[in-house]
C-alpha positions as CSV (number, residue, x, y, z in Angstrom):
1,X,32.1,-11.9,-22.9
2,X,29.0,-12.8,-23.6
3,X,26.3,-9.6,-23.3
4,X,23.3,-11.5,-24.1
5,X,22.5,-11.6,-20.7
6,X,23.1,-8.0,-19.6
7,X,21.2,-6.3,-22.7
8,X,18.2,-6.6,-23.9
9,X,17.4,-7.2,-27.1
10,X,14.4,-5.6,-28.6
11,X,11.5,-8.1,-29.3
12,X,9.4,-7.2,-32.2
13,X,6.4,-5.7,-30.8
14,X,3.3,-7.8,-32.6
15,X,0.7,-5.2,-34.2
16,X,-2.0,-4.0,-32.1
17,X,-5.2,-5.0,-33.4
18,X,-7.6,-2.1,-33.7
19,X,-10.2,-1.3,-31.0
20,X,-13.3,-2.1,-31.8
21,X,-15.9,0.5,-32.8
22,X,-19.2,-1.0,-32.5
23,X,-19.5,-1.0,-28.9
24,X,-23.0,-1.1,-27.1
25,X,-22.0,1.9,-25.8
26,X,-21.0,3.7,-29.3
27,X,-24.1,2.0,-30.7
28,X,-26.3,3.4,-27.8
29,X,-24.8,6.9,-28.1
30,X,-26.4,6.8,-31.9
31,X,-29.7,5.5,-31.2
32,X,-32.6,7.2,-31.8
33,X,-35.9,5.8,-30.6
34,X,-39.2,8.1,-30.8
35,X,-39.4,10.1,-27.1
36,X,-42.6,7.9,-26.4
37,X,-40.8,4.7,-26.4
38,X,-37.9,5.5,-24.9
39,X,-38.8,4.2,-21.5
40,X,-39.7,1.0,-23.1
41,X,-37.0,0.5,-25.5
42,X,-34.7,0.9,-22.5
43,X,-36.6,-1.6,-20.3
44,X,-35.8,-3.9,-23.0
45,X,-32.5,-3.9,-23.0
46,X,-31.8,-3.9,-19.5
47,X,-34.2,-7.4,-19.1
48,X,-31.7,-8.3,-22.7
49,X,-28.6,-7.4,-20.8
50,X,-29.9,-8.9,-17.3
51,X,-30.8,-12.4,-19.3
52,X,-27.8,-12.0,-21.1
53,X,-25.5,-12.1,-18.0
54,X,-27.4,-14.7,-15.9
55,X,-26.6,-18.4,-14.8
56,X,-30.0,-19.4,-17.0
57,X,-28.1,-18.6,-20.5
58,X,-24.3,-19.7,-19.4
59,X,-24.7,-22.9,-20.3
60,X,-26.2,-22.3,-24.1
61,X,-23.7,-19.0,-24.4
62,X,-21.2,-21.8,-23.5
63,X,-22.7,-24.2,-26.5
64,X,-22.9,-21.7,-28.7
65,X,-19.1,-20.4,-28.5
66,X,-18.1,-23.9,-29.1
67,X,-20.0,-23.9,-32.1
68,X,-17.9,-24.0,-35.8
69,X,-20.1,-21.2,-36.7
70,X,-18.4,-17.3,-37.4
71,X,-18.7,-14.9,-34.8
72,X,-20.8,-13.2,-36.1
73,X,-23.6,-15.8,-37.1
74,X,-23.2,-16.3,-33.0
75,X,-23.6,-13.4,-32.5
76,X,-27.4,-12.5,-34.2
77,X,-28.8,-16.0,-33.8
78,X,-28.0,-15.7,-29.6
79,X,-29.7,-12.1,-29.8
80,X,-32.5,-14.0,-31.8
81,X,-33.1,-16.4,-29.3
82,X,-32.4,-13.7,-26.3
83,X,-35.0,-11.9,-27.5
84,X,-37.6,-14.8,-28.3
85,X,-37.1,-15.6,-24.2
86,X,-38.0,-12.0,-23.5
87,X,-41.0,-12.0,-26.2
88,X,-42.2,-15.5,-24.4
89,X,-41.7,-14.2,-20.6
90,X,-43.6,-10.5,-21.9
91,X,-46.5,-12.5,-23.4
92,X,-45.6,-10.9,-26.8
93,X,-45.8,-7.0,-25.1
94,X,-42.7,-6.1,-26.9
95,X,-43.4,-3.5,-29.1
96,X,-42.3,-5.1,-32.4
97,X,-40.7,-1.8,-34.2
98,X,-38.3,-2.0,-30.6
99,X,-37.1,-5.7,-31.7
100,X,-34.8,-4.6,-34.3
101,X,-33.2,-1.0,-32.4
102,X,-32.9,-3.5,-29.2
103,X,-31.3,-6.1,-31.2
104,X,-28.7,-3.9,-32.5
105,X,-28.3,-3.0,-29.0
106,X,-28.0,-5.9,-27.7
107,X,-25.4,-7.8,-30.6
108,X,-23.0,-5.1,-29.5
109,X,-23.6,-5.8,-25.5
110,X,-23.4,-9.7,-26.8
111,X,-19.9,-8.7,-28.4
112,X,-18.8,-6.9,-25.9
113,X,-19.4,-9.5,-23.4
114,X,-17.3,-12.0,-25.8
115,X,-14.5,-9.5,-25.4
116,X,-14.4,-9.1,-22.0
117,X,-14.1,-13.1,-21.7
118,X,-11.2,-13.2,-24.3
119,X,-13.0,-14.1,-27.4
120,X,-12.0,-12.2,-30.4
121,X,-14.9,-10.5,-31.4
122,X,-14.4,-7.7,-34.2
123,X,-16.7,-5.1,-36.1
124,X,-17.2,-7.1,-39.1
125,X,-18.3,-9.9,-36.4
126,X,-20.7,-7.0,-34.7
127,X,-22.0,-6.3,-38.3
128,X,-22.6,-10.1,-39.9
129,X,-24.3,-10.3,-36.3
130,X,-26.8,-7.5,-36.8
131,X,-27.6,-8.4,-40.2
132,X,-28.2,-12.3,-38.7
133,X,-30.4,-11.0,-36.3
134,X,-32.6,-8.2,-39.1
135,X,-32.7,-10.6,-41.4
136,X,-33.8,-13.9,-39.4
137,X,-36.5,-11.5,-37.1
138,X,-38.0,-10.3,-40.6
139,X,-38.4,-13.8,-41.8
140,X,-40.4,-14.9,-38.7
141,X,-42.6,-12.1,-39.2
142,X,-43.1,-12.9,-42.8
143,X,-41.5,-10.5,-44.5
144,X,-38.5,-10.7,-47.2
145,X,-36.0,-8.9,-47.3
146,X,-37.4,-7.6,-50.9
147,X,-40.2,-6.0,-48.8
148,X,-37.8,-3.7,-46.2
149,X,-37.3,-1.0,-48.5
150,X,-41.7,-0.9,-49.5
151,X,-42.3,-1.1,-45.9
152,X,-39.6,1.8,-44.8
153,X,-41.3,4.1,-47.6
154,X,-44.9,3.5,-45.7
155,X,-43.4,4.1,-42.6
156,X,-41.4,1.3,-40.9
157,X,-42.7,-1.4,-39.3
158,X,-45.2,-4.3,-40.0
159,X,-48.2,-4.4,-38.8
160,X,-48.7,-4.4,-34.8
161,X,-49.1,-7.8,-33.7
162,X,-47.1,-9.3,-36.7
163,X,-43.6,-10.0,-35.7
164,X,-44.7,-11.0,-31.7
165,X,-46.0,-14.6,-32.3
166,X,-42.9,-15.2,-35.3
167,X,-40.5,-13.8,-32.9
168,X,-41.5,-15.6,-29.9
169,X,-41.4,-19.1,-31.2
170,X,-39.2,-21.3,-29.3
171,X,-35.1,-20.1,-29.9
172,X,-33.6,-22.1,-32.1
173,X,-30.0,-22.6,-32.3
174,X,-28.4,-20.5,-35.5
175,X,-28.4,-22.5,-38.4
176,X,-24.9,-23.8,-39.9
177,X,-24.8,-22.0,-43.6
């Protein structure tokens, strides 16, 4: 007699794939903005994460996944452009030493979103996505990356009113490397 049919067999389990750790909510755990912009850095991301989530940026979101570009490079260049469509609606009011903490903030939320609709979307992907968006907001607002570690020794950011008009030029779509 055939017992195929009465037990059964034992599939091979496939791996799990680790969680992710860089979560927007992990990420926002560690954050550390001054006390007196706080209230502003978190008015930030909430008009990120409400743009982010809105019928207006489905379509490009939808563009952009289709794109041949890594995850990652998605990732920053979308929080790039998210954040030049909040600089253009604010009139340039962003304070620009938030750009970068909310960017961070809101590559994670980006991911996390990914996730949620099935996309793989890992930490190294999270990572290559923060360093896209760092690296592409400092070259809008003229600095190189040879410059970060003069500028953190004087005391962080560039000048007030330097990265606003860079950052708020039209988005641009992430370039292909």
């Amino acid at each position: 007699m055939d017992m195929d049919g009465i037990i059964q067999r034992e599939q091979p389990q496939q791996p799990e794939k680790p969680a992710r750790q860089a979560t927007s909510a992990a990420v926002r755990g560690q954050m550390q903005v001054p006390p007196e912009q706080a209230e502003t850095f978190e008015k930030v991301v909430a008009a990120g994460r409400k743009l982010l989530y809105s019928e207006q940026l489905a379509p490009d979101i939808q563009e952009t996944l289709a794109s041949d570009a890594p995850m990652g490079e998605k990732l920053g260049g979308g929080v790039v452009s998210l954040l030049a469509i909040l600089m253009t609606k604010t009139n340039g009011a962003i304070p620009p030493q938030l750009l970068i903490p909310a960017g961070v903030v809101l590559v994670t939320e980006a991911g996390d979103m990914l996730e949620e609709a099935g996309a793989e979307v890992s930490d190294n992907d999270v990572a290559e996505g923060v360093a896209v968006m760092v690296e592409t907001l400092l070259q809008r607002a003229g600095v190189s990356l040879d410059q970060v570690p003069q500028l953190l020794q004087q005391g962080g950011a560039p000048a007030q009113g330097a990265v606003p008009p860079a950052a708020a030029e039209a988005p641009q779509p992430p370039q292909e490397v």
